[in-house]
C-alpha positions in Angstrom: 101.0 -273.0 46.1 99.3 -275.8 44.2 98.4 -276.0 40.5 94.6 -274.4 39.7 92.4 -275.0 37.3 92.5 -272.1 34.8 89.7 -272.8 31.7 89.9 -276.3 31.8 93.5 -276.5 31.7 95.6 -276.8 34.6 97.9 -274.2 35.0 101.1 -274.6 37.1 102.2 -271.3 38.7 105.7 -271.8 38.7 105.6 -271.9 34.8 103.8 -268.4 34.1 106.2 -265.5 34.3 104.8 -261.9 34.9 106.7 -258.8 33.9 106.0 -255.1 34.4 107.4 -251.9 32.9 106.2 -248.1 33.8 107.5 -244.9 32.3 106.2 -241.5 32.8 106.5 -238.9 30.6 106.2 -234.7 32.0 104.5 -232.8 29.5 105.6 -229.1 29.5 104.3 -225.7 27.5 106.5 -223.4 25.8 107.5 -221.5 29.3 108.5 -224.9 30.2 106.0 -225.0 32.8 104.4 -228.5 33.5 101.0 -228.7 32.2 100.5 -232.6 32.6 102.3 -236.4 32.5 101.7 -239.6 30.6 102.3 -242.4 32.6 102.6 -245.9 30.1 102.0 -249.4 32.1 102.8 -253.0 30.0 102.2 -255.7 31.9 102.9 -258.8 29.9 102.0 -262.4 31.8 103.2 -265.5 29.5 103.1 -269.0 30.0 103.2 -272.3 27.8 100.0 -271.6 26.0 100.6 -268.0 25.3 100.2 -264.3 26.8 98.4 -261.6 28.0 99.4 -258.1 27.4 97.9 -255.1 29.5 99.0 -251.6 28.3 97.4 -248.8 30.2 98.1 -245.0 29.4 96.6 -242.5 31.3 97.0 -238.7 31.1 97.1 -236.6 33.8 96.8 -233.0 34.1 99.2 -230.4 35.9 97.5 -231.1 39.6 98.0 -234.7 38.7 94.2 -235.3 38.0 93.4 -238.1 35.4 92.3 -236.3 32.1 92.1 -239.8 30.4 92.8 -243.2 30.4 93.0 -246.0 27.7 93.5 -249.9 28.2 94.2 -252.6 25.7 94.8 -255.7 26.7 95.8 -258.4 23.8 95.9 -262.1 23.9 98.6 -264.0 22.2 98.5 -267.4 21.3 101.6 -269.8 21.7 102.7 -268.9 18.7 102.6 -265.4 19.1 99.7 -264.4 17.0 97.2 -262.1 18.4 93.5 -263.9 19.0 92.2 -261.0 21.0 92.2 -257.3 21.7 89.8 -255.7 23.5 90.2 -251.8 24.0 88.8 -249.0 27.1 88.8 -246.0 26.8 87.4 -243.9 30.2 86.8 -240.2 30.7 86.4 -239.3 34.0 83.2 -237.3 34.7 83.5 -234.4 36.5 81.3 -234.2 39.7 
């Protein structure tokens, strides 16, 4: 795999790590009786000029149905200072 060209900066692949963590909550009522689950996704790609960071939640009812989800993804700087965050939220229509 060569290097590509990446916003006019070329961007070797062997120098960008990618990392991925995913934990899912059950949700239960009183009864303890599952009534939905929140699943939480990070997926964090760095590399010499900074990072990207892609949290999505969703919430999912008792049949496993999405009730909800929300994505923010953040842009770090070399540093480690935040120069971007852009947040979606997205209700599923029902149909």
């Amino acid at each position: 795999m060569g290097n590509e060209i990446v916003a006019n900066a070329v961007v070797d692949p062997n120098e960008i790590e990618v990392g991925d963590d995913l934990s899912i909550n059950i949700v239960l009522d009183e009864n303890g009786e599952v009534i939905g689950a929140v699943s939480d996704e990070v997926i964090v790609v760095t590399g010499a000029e900074g990072s990207v960071v892609d949290e999505i939640i969703d919430v999912l009812d008792a049949d496993g149905g999405l009730v909800l989800e929300d994505e923010i993804v953040t842009i770090y700087d070399a540093d480690g200072n935040a120069i971007a965050r852009e947040e979606e939220i997205r209700i599923p229509l029902e149909g």
